[in-house]
mmCIF file of the C-alpha atoms, coordinates in Angstrom:
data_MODEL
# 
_entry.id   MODEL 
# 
loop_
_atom_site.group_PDB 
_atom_site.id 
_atom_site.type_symbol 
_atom_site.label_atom_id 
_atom_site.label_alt_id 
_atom_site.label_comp_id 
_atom_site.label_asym_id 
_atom_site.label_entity_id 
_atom_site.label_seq_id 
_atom_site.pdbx_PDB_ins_code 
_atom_site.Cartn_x 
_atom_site.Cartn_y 
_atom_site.Cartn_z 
_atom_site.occupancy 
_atom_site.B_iso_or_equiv 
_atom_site.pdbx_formal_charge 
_atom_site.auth_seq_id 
_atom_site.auth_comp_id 
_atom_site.auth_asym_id 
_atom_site.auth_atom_id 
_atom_site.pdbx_PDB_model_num 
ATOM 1   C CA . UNK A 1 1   ? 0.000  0.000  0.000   1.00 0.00 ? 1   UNK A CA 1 
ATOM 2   C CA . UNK A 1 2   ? 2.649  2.422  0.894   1.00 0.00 ? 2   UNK A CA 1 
ATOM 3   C CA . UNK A 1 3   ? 4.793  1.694  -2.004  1.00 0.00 ? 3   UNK A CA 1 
ATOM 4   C CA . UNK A 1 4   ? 1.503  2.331  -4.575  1.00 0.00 ? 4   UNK A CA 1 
ATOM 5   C CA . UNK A 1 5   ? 1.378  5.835  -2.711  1.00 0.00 ? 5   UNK A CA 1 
ATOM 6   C CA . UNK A 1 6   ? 5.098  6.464  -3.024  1.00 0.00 ? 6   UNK A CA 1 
ATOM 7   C CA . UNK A 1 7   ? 4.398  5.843  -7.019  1.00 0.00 ? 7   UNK A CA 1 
ATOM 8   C CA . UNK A 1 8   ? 1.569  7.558  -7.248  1.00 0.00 ? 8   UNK A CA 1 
ATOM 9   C CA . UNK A 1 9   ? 2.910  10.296 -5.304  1.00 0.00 ? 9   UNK A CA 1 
ATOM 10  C CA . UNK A 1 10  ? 6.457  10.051 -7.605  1.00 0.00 ? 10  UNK A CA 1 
ATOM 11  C CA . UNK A 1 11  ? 4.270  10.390 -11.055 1.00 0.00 ? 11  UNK A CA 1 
ATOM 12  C CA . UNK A 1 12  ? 2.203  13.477 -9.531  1.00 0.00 ? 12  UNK A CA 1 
ATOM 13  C CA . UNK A 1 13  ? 5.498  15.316 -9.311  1.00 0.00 ? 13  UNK A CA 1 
ATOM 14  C CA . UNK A 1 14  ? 6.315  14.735 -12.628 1.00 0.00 ? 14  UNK A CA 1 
ATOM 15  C CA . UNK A 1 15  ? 3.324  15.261 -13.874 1.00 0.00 ? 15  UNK A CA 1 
ATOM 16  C CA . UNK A 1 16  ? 3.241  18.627 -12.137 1.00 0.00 ? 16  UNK A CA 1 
ATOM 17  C CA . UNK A 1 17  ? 6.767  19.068 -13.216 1.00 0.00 ? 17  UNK A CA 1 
ATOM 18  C CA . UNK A 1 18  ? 6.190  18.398 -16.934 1.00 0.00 ? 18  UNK A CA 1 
ATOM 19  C CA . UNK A 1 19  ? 3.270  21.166 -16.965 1.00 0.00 ? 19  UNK A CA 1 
ATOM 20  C CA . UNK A 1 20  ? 5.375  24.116 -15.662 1.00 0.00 ? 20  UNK A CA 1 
ATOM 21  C CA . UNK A 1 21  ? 8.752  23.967 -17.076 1.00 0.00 ? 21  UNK A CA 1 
ATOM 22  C CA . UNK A 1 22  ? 7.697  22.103 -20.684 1.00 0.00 ? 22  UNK A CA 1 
ATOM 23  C CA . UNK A 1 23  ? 8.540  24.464 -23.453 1.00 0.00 ? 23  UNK A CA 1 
ATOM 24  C CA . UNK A 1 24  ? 5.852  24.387 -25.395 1.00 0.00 ? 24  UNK A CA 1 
ATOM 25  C CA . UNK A 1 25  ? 2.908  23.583 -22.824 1.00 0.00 ? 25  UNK A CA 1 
ATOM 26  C CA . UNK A 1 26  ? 2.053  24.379 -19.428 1.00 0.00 ? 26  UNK A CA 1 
ATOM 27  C CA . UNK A 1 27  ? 2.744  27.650 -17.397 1.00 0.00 ? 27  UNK A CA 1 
ATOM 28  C CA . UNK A 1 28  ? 6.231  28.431 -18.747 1.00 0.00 ? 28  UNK A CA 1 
ATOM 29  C CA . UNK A 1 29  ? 4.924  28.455 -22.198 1.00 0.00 ? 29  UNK A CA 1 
ATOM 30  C CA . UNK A 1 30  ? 2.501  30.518 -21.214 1.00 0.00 ? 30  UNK A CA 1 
ATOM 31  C CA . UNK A 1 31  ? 5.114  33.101 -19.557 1.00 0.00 ? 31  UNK A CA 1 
ATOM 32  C CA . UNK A 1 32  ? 7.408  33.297 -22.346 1.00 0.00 ? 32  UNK A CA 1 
ATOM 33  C CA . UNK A 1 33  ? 4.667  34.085 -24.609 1.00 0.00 ? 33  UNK A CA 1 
ATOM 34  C CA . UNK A 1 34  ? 3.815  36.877 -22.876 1.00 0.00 ? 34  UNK A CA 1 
ATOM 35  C CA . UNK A 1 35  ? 7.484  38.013 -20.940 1.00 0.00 ? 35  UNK A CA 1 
ATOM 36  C CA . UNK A 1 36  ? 10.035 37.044 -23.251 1.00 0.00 ? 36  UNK A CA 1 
ATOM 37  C CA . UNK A 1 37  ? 8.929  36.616 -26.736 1.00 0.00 ? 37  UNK A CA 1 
ATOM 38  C CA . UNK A 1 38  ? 8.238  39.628 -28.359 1.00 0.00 ? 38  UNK A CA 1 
ATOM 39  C CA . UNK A 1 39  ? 5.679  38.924 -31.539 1.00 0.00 ? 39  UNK A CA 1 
ATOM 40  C CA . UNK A 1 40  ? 6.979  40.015 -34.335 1.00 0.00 ? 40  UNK A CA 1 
ATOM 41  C CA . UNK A 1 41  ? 6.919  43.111 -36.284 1.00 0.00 ? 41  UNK A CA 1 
ATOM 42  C CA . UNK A 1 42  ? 5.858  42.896 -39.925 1.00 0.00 ? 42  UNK A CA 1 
ATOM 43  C CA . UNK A 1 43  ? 8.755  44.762 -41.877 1.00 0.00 ? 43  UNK A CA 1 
ATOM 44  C CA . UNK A 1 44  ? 8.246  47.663 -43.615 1.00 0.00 ? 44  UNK A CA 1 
ATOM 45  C CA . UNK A 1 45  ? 9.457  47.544 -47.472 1.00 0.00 ? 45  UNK A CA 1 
ATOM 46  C CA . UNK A 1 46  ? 11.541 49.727 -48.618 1.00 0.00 ? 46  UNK A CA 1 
ATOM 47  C CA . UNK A 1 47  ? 10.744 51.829 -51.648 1.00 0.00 ? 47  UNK A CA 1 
ATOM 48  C CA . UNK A 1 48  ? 14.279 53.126 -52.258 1.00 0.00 ? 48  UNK A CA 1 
ATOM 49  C CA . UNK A 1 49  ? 16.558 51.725 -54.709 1.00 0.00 ? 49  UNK A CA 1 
ATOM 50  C CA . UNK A 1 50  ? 20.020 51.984 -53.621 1.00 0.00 ? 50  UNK A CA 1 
ATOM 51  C CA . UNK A 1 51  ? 23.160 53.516 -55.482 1.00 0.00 ? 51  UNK A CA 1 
ATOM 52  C CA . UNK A 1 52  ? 21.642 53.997 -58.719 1.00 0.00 ? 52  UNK A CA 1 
ATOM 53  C CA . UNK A 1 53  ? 23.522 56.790 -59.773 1.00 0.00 ? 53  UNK A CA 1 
ATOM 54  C CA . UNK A 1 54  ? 25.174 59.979 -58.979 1.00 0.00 ? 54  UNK A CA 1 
ATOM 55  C CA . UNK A 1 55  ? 22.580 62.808 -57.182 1.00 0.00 ? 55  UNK A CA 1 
ATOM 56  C CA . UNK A 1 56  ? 19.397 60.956 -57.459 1.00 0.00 ? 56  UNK A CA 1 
ATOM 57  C CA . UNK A 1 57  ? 16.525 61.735 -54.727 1.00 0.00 ? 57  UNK A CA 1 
ATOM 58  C CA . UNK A 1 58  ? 14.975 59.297 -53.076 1.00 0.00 ? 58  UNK A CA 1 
ATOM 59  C CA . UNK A 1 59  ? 11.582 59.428 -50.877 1.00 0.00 ? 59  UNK A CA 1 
ATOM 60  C CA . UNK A 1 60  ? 12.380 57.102 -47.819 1.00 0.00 ? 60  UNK A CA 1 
ATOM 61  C CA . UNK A 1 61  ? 9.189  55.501 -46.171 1.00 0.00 ? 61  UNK A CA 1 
ATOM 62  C CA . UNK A 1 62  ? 9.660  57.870 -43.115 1.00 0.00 ? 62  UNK A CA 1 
ATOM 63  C CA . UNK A 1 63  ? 8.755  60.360 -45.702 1.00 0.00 ? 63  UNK A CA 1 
ATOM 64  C CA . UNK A 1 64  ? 12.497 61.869 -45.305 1.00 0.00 ? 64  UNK A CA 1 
ATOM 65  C CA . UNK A 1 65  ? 13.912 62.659 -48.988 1.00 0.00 ? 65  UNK A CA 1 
ATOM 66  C CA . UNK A 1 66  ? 17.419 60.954 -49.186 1.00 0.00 ? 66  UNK A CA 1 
ATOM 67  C CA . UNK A 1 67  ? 20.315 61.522 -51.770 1.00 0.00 ? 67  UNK A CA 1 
ATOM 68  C CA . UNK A 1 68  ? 23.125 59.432 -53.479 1.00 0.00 ? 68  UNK A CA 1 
ATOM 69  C CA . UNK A 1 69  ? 26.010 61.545 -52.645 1.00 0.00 ? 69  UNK A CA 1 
ATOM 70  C CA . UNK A 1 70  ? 28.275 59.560 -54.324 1.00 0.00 ? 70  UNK A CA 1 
ATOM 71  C CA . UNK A 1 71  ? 30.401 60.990 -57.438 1.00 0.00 ? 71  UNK A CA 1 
ATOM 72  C CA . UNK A 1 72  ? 30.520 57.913 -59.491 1.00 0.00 ? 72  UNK A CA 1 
ATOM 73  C CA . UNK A 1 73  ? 32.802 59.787 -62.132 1.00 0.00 ? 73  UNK A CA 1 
ATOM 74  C CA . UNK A 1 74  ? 35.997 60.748 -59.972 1.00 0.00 ? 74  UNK A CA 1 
ATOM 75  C CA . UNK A 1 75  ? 35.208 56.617 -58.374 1.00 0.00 ? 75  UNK A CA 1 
ATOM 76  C CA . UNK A 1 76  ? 35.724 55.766 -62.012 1.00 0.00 ? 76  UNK A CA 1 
ATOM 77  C CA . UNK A 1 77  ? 38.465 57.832 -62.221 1.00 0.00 ? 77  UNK A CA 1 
ATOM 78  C CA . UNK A 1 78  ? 40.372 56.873 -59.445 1.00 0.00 ? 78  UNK A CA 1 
ATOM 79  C CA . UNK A 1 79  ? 40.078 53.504 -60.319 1.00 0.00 ? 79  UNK A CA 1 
ATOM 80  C CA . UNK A 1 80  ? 41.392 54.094 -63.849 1.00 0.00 ? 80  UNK A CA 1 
ATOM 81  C CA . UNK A 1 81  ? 44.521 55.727 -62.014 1.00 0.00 ? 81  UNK A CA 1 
ATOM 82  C CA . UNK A 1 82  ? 48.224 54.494 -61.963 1.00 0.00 ? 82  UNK A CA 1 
ATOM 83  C CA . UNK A 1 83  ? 51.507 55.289 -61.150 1.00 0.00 ? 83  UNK A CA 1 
ATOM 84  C CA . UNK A 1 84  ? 53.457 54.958 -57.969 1.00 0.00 ? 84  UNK A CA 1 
ATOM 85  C CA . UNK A 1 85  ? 51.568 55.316 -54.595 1.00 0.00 ? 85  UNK A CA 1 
ATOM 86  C CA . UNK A 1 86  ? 48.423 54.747 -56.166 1.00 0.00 ? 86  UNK A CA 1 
ATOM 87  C CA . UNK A 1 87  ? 45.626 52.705 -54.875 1.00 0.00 ? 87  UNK A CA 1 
ATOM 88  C CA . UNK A 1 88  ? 47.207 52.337 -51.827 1.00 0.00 ? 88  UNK A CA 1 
ATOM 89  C CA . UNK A 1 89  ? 50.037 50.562 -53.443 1.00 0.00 ? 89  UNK A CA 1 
ATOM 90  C CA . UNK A 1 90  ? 53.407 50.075 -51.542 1.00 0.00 ? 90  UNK A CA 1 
ATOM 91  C CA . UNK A 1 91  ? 55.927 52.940 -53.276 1.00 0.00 ? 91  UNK A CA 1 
ATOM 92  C CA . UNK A 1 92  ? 59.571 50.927 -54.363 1.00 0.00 ? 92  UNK A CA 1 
ATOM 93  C CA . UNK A 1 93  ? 62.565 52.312 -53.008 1.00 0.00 ? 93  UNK A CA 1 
ATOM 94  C CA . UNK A 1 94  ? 65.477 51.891 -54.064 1.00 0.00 ? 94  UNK A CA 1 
ATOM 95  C CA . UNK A 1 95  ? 68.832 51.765 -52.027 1.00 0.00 ? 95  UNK A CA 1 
ATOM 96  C CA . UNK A 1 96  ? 69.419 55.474 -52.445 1.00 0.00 ? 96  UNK A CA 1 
ATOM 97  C CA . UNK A 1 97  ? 66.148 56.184 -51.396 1.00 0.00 ? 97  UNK A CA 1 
ATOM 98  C CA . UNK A 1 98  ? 66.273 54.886 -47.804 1.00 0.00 ? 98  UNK A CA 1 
ATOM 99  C CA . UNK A 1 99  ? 67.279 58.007 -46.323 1.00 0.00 ? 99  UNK A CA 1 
ATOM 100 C CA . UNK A 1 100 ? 67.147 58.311 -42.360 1.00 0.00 ? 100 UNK A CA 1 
ATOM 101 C CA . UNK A 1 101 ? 67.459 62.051 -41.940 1.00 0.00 ? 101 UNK A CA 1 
ATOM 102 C CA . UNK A 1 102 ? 63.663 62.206 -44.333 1.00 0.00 ? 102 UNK A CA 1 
ATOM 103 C CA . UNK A 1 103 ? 62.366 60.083 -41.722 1.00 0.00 ? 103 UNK A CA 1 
ATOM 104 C CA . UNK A 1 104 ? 63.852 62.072 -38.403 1.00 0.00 ? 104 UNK A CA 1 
ATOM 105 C CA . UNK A 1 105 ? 62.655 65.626 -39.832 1.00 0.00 ? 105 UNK A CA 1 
ATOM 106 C CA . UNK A 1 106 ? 59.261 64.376 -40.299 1.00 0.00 ? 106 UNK A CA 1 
ATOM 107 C CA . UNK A 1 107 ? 58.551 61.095 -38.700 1.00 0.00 ? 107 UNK A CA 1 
ATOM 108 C CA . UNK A 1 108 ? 57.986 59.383 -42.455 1.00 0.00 ? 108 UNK A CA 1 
ATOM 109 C CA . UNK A 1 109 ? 59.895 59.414 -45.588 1.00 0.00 ? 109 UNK A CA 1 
ATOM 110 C CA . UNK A 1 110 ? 59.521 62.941 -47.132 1.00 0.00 ? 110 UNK A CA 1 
ATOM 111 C CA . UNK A 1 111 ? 61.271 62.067 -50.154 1.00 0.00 ? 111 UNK A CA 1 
ATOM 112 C CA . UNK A 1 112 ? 58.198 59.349 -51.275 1.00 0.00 ? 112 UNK A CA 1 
ATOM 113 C CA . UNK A 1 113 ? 55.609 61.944 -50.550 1.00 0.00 ? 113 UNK A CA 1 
ATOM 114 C CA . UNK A 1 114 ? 57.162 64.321 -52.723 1.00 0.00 ? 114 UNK A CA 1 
ATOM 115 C CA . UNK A 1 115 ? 56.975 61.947 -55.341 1.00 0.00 ? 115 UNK A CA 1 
ATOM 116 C CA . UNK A 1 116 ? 53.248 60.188 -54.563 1.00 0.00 ? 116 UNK A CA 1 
ATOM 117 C CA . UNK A 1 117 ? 50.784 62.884 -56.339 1.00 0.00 ? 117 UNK A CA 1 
ATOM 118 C CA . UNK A 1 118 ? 48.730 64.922 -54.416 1.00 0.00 ? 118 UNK A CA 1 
ATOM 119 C CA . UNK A 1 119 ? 45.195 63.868 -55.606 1.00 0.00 ? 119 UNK A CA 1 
ATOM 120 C CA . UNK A 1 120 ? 46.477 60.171 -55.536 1.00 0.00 ? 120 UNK A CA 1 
ATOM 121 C CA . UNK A 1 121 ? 43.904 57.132 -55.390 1.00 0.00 ? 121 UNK A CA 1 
ATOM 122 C CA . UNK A 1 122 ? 43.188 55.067 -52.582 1.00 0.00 ? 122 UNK A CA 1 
ATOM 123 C CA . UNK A 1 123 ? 41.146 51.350 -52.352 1.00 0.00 ? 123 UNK A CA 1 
ATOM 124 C CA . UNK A 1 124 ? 38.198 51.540 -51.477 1.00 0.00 ? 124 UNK A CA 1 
ATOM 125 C CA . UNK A 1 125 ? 37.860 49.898 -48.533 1.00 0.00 ? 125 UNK A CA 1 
ATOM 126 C CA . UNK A 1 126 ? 34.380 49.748 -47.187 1.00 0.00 ? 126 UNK A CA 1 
ATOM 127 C CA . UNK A 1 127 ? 31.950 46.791 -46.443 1.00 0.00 ? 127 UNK A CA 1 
ATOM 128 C CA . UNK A 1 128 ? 30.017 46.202 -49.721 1.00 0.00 ? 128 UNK A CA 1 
ATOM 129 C CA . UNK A 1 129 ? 26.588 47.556 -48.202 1.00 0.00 ? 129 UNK A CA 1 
ATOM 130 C CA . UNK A 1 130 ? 28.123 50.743 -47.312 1.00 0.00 ? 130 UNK A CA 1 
ATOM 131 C CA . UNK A 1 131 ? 29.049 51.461 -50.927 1.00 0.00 ? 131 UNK A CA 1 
ATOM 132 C CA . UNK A 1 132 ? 25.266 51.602 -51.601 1.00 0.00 ? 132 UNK A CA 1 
ATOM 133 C CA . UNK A 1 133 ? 24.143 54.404 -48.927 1.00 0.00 ? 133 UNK A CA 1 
ATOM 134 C CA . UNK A 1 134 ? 22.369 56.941 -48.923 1.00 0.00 ? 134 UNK A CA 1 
ATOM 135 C CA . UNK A 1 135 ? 21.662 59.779 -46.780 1.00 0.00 ? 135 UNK A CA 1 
ATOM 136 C CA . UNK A 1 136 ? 19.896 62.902 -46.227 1.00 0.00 ? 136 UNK A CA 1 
ATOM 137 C CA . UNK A 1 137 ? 19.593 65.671 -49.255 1.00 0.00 ? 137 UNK A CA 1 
ATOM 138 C CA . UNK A 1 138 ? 19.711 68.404 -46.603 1.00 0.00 ? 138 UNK A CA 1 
ATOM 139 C CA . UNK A 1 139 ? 23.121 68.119 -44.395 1.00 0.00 ? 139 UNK A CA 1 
ATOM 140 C CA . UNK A 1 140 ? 24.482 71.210 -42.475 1.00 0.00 ? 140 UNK A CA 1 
ATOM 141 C CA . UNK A 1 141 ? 27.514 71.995 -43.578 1.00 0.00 ? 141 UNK A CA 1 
ATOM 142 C CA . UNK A 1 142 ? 31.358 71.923 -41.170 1.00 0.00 ? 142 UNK A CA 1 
ATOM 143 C CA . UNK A 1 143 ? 34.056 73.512 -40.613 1.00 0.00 ? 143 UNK A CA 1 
ATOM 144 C CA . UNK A 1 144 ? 37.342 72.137 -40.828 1.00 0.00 ? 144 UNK A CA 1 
ATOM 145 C CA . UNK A 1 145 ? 40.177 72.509 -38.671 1.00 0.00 ? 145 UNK A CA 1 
ATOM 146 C CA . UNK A 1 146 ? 43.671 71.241 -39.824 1.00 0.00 ? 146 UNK A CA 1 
ATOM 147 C CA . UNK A 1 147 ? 46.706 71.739 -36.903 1.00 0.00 ? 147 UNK A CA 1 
ATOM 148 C CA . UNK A 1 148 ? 49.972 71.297 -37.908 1.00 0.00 ? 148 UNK A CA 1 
ATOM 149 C CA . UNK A 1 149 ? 53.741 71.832 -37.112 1.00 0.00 ? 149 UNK A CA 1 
ATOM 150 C CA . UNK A 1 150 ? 56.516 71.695 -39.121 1.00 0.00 ? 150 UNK A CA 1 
ATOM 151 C CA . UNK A 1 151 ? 54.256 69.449 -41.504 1.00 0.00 ? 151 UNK A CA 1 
ATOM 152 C CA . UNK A 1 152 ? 55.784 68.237 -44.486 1.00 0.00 ? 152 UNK A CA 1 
ATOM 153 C CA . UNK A 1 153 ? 54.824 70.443 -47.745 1.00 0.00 ? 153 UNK A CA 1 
ATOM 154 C CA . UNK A 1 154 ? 53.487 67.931 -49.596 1.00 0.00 ? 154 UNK A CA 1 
ATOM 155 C CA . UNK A 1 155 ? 51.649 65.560 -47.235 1.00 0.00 ? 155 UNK A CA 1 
ATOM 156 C CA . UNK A 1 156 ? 49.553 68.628 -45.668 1.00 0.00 ? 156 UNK A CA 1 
ATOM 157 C CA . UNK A 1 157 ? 48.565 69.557 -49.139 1.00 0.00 ? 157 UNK A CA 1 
ATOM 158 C CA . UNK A 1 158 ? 47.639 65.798 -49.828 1.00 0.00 ? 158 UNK A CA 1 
ATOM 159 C CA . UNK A 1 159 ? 45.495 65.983 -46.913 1.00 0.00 ? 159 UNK A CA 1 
ATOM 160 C CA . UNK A 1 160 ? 43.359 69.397 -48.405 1.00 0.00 ? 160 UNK A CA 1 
ATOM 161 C CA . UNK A 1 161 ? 43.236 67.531 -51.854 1.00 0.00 ? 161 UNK A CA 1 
ATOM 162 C CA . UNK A 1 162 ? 41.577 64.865 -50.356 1.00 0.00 ? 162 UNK A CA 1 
ATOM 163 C CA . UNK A 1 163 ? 39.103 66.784 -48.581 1.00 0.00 ? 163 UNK A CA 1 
ATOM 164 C CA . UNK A 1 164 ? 38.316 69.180 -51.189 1.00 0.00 ? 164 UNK A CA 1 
ATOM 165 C CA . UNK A 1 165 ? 38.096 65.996 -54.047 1.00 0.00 ? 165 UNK A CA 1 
ATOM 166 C CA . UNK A 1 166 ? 36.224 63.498 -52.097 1.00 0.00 ? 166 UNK A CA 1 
ATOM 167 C CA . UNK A 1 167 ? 33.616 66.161 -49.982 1.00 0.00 ? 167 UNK A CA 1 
ATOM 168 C CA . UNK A 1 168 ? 30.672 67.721 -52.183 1.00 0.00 ? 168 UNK A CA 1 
ATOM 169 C CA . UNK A 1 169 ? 31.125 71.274 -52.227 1.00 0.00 ? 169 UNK A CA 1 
ATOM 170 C CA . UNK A 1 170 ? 27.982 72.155 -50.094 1.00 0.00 ? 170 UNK A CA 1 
ATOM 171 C CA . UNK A 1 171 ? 29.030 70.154 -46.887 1.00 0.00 ? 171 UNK A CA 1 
ATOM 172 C CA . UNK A 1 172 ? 32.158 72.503 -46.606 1.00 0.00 ? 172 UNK A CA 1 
ATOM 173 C CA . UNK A 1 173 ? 31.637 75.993 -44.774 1.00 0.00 ? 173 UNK A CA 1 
ATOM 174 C CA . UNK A 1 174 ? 35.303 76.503 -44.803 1.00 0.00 ? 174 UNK A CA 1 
ATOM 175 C CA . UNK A 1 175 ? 38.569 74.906 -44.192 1.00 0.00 ? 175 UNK A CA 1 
ATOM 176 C CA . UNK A 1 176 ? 40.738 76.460 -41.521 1.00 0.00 ? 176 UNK A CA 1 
ATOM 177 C CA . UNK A 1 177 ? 44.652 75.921 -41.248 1.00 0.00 ? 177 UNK A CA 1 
ATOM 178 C CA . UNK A 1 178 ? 46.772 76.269 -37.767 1.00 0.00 ? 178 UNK A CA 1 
ATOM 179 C CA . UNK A 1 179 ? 50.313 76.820 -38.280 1.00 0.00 ? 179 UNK A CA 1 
ATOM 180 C CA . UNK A 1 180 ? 50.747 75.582 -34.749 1.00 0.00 ? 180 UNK A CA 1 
ATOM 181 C CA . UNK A 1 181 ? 54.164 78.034 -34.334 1.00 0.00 ? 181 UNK A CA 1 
ATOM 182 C CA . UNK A 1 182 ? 56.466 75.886 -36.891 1.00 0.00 ? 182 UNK A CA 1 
ATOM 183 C CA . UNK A 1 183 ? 59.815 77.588 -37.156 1.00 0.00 ? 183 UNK A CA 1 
ATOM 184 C CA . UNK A 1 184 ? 60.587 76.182 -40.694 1.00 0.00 ? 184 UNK A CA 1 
ATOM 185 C CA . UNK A 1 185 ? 61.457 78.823 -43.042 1.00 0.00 ? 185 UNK A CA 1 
ATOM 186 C CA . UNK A 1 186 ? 59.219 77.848 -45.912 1.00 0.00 ? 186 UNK A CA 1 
ATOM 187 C CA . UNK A 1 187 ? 55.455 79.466 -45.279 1.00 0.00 ? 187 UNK A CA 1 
ATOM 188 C CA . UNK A 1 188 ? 53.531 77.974 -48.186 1.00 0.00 ? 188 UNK A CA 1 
ATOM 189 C CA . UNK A 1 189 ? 49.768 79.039 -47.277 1.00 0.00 ? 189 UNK A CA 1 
ATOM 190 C CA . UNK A 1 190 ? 50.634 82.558 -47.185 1.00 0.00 ? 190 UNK A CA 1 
ATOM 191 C CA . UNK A 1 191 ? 49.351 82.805 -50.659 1.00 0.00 ? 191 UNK A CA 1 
ATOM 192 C CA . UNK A 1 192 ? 45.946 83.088 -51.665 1.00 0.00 ? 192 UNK A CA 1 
ATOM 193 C CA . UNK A 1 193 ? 45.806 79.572 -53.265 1.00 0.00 ? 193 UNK A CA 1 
ATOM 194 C CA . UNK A 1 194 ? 48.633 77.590 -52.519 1.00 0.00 ? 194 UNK A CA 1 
ATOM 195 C CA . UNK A 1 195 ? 49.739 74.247 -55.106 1.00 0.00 ? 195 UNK A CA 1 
ATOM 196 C CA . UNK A 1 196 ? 47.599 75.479 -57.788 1.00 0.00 ? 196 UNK A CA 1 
ATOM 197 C CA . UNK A 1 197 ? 44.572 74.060 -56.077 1.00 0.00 ? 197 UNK A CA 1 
ATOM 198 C CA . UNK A 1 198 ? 41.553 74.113 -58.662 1.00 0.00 ? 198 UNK A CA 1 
ATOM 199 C CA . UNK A 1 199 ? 39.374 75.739 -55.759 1.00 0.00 ? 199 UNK A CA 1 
ATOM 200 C CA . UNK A 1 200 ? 39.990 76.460 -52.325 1.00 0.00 ? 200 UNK A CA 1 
ATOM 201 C CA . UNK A 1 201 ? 37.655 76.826 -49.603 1.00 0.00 ? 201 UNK A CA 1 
ATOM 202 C CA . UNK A 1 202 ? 41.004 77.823 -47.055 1.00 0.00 ? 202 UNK A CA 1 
ATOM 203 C CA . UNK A 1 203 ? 38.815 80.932 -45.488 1.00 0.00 ? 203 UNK A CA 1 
ATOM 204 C CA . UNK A 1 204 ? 41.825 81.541 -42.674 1.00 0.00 ? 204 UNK A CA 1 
ATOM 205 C CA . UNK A 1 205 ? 44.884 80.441 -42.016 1.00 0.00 ? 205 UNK A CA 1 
ATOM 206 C CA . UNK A 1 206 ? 46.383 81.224 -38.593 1.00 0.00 ? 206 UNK A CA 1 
ATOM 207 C CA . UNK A 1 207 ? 50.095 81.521 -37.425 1.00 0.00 ? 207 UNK A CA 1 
ATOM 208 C CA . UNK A 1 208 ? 50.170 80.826 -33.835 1.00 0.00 ? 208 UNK A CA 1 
ATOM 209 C CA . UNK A 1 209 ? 53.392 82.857 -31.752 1.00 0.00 ? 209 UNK A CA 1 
ATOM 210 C CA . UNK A 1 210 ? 53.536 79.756 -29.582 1.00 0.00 ? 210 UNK A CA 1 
ATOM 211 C CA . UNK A 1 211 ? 52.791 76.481 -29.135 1.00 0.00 ? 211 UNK A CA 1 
ATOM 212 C CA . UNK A 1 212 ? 49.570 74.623 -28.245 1.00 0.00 ? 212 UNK A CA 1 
ATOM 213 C CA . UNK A 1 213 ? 50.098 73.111 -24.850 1.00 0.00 ? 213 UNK A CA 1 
# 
């Protein structure tokens, strides 16, 4: 007699067991239906094709107006570019060429950025889906600010080509140079459009006394 009510008693418990903590019956299914499972939420298509060409509008289903900003001609040719440095490529030196004093004056070798060119290529790196973005048609535009001391001539001016080439003309306010009190002789931004650049948005250009601490 007892042992029938031990084994009745034993498959009760389990019984009891097997309703609460089944997954898909009982009291815990119930609670994770309505605690932890979150129904979900029927996606919203998007209307926008992606990357279909230089400056197109696009009416996003927030009813925000979005833009390619991409400028699929200088992509085209950058890719079409060659020479040495470009792409990203490694620049061959020769014997001659390894010259410690270019690297102690500016920390790199000054005599393979004077021969890279200044608008040079460079891979395109980005994940695939990011090559396909777009983004608002109305952006506020920046300022930008460009320290430097005792800068090497030609890498500073690589550094406004790339800005001026790869940035659409409307997101730049300005572009402001710091001559953070470099006591080389040479002062090329003192004229009004230094290297020949094409067009320059270089609205100052201080000359600090001192350094910046």
């Amino acid at each position: 007699m007892k042992r029938k009510q031990k084994r009745f008693l034993q498959m009760t418990l389990l019984f009891s067991a097997a309703l609460i903590f089944l997954p898909d019956i009982g009291l815990w299914a119930l609670y994770k239906e309505k605690h932890l499972v979150k129904p979900a939420e029927p996606a919203e298509p998007q209307t926008v094709p992606l990357g279909l060409g230089d400056g197109q509008l696009f009416t996003w289903t927030d009813g925000l107006k979005r833009k390619d900003w991409h400028d699929y001609e200088s992509i085209q040719k950058d890719a079409m570019r060659s020479g040495k440095g470009e792409h990203g490529k490694p620049y061959p030196l020769t014997e001659e060429d390894h010259d410690d004093s270019a690297y102690r004056e500016n920390g790199f070798n000054i005599f393979v950025s004077n021969n890279i060119a200044l608008e040079r290529s460079l891979p395109d790196i980005r994940h695939p889906n990011c090559k396909h973005k777009v983004y608002l048609e109305k952006l506020p535009n920046t300022s930008i600010i460009i320290p430097f001391h005792n800068e090497g001539w030609t890498s500073l001016l690589r550094t406004i080509h790339s800005i001026i080439n790869r940035t659409p003309d409307s997101l730049i306010a300005e572009i402001i140079l710091v001559d953070d009190f470099s006591d080389r002789d040479q002062k090329p931004f003192r004229s009004p459009n230094p290297s020949g650049l094409k067009k320059t948005f270089c609205c100052a250009v201080l000359f600090r006394s001192s350094r910046i601490s």
